[in-house]
C-alpha positions as CSV (number, residue, x, y, z in Angstrom):
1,X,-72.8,-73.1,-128.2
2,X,-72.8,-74.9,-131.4
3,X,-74.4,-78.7,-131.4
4,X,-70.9,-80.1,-132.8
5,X,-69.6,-78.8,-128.5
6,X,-70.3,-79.9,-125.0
7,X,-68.8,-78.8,-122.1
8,X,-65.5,-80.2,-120.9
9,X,-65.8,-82.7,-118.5
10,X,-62.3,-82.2,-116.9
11,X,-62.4,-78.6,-116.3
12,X,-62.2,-77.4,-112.9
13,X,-65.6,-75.8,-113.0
14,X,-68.1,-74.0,-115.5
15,X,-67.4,-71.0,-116.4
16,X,-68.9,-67.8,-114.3
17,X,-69.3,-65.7,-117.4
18,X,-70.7,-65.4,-119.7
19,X,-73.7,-65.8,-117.4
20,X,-75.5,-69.3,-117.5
21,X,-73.2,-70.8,-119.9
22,X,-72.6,-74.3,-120.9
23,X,-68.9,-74.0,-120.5
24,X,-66.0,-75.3,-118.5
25,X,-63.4,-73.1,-117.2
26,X,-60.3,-74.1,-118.9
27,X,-58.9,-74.4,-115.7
28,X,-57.2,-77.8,-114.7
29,X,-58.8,-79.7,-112.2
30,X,-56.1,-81.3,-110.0
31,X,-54.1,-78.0,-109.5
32,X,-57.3,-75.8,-110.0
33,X,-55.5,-73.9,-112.2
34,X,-52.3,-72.4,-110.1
35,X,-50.0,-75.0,-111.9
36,X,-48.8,-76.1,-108.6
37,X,-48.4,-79.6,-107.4
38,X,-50.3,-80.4,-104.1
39,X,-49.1,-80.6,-100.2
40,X,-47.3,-83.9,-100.6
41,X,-45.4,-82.9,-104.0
42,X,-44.6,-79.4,-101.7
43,X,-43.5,-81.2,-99.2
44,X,-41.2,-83.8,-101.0
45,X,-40.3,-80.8,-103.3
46,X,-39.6,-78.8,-100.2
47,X,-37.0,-81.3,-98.7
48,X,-35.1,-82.4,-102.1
49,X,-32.1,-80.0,-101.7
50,X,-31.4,-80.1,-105.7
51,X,-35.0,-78.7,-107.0
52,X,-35.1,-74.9,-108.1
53,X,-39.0,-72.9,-107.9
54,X,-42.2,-74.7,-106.9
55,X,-43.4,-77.7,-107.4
56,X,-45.3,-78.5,-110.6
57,X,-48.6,-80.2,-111.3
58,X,-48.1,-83.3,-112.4
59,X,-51.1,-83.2,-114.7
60,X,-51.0,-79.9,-116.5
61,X,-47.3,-79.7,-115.6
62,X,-47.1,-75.9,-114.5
63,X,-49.7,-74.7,-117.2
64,X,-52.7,-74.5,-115.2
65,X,-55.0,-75.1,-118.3
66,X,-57.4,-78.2,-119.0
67,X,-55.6,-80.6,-121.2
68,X,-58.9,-82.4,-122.5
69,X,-59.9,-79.2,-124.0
70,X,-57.0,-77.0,-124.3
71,X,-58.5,-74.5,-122.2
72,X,-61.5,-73.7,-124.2
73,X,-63.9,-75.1,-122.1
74,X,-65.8,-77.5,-124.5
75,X,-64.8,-80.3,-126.2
């Protein structure tokens, strides 16, 4: 990794491959990357008779990538 990079704080986790790297997953950390909001948002979304599909993180809103880094895992 270049010295200008470090590894995104906000990522869900570092990355598996390549091995050891200095990397974060590009995954976001509240939904851990499904793009889903959690069990009260489920619930609440669940219940609302006017919603349409599941309900979406309200972080990455439904992307399920890191948006400190964009998904590239350093920042």
């Amino acid at each position: 990794m270049p010295e200008d990079e470090e590894r995104c704080p906000d990522c869900d986790s570092v990355a598996i491959l390549p091995l050891y790297s200095d990397r974060g997953d590009g995954k976001c950390s509240t939904c851990h990357g499904t793009g889903k909001g959690d069990l009260f948002d489920g619930i609440c979304h669940s219940l609302n008779p006017f919603s349409e599909g599941d309900s979406e993180c309200d972080y990455c809103h439904s992307t399920g990538i890191c948006q400190t880094c964009g998904g590239t895992g350093v920042i």
